[in-house]
C-alpha positions in Angstrom: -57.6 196.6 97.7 -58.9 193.0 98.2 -59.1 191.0 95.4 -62.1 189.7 93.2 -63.6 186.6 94.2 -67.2 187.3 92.5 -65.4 185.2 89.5 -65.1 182.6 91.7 -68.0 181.8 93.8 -66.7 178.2 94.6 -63.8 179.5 96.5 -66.4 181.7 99.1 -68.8 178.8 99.5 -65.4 177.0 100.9 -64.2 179.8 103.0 -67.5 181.2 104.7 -68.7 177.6 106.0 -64.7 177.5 106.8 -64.9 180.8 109.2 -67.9 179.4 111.0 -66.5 176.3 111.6 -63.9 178.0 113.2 -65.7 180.7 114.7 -67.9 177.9 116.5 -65.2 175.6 117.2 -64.0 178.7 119.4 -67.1 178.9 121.2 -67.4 175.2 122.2 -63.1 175.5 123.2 -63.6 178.4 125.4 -66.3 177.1 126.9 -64.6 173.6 127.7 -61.7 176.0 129.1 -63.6 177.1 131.4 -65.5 174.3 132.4 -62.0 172.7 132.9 -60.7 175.6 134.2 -57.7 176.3 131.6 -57.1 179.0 130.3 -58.0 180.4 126.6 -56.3 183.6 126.3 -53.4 183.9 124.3 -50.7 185.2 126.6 -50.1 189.1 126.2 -46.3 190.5 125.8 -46.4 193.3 127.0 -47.1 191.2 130.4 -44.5 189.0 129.9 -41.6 192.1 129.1 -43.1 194.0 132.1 -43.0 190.5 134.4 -38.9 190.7 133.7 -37.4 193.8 131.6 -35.9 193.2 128.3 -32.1 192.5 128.3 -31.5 192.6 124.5 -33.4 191.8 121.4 -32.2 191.0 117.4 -33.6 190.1 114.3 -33.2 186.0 114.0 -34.5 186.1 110.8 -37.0 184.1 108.4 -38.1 180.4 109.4 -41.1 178.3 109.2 -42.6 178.1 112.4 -44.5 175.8 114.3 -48.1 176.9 114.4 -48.6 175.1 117.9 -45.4 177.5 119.8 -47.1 180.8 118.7 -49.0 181.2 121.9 -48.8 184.7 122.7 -49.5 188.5 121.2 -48.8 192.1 121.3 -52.3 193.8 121.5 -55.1 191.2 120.4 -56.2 188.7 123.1 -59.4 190.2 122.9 -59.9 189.3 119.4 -58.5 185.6 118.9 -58.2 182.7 121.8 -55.4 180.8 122.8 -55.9 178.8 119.8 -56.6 181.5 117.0 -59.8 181.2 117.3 -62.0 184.4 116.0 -63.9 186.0 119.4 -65.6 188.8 117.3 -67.7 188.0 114.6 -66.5 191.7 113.4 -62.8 189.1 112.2 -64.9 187.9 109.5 -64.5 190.2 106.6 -60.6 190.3 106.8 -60.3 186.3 107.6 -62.7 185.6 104.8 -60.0 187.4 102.6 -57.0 185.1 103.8 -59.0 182.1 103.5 -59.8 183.1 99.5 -56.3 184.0 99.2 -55.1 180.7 100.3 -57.6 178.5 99.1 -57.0 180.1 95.2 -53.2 178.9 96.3 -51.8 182.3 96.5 -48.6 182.9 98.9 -49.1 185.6 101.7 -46.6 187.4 103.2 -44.9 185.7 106.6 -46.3 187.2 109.9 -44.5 189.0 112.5 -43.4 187.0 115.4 -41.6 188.2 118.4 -39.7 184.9 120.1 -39.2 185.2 124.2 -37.9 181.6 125.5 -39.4 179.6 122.9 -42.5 181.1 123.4 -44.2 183.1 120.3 -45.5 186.4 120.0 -48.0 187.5 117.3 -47.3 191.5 116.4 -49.1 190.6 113.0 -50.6 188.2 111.6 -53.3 186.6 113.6 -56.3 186.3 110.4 -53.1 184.6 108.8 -52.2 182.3 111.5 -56.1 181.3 112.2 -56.7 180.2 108.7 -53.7 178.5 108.3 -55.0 176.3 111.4 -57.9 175.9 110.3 -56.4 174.6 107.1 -54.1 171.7 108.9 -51.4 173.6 108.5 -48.7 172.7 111.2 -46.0 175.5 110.4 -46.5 179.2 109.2 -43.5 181.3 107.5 -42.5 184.2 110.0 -40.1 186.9 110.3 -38.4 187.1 114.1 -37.4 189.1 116.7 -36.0 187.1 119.3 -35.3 188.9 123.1 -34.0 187.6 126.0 -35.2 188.6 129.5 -33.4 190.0 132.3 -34.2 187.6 135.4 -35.1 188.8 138.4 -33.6 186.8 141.5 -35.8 187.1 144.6 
């Protein structure tokens, strides 16, 4: 159930200029990768476990995190860039929520990292981790799993 911000019409004239700000700030980044020939996909996990098999994997627990290290994600690099941008306008509904949520000051719940050589995985938590960007925020609060990788020798 989202909550009601119709009591609080202050709050959504912050976050919906905040969305398309970010939304188009995507736009002109992706564009610029491309010109410049970088890439702006956020790497995809399942590539990187099937690149080298995982060896073993625990919980390494709860821990602020660097916003700028989460660089991957399990399932959605067709839905935010390499720098949690929103592609789809279709985002909008649920990271118009988070924004509210945070900009009333409310806590949200840490996201769901996955940790592979200090390189970040998002399995949840990407609306989360693009508002909080677009906020200035430098580190997000995230539950881990951390795995290491069986190396392949050639």
């Amino acid at each position: 159930m989202l909550p009601n911000f119709a009591a609080q019409p202050q709050i959504i004239r912050k976050a919906v200029p905040l969305f398309w700000r970010c939304f188009q700030n995507g736009l002109l980044y992706r564009l610029w990768a491309r010109f410049t020939h970088r890439p702006a996909r956020l790497l995809e996990l399942e590539e990187t476990l099937d690149s080298a098999g995982v060896k073993n994997s625990h919980y390494a627990g709860r821990r602020a995190v660097e916003i700028e290290h989460i660089r991957g994600t399990q399932g959605k690099s067709d839905d935010f860039d390499a720098t949690f941008h929103p592609i789809k306008e279709s985002s909008r509904s649920r990271w118009l929520s988070i924004a509210m949520e945070r900009l009333c000051g409310r806590e949200l719940p840490p996201v769901d990292l996955v940790e592979v050589d200090g390189v970040y995985y998002v399995r949840d938590g990407h609306h989360r981790i693009s508002v909080a960007r677009t906020l200035g925020q430098a580190y997000i609060d995230a539950e881990i799993i951390s795995m290491t990788l069986n190396r392949r020798v050639m």
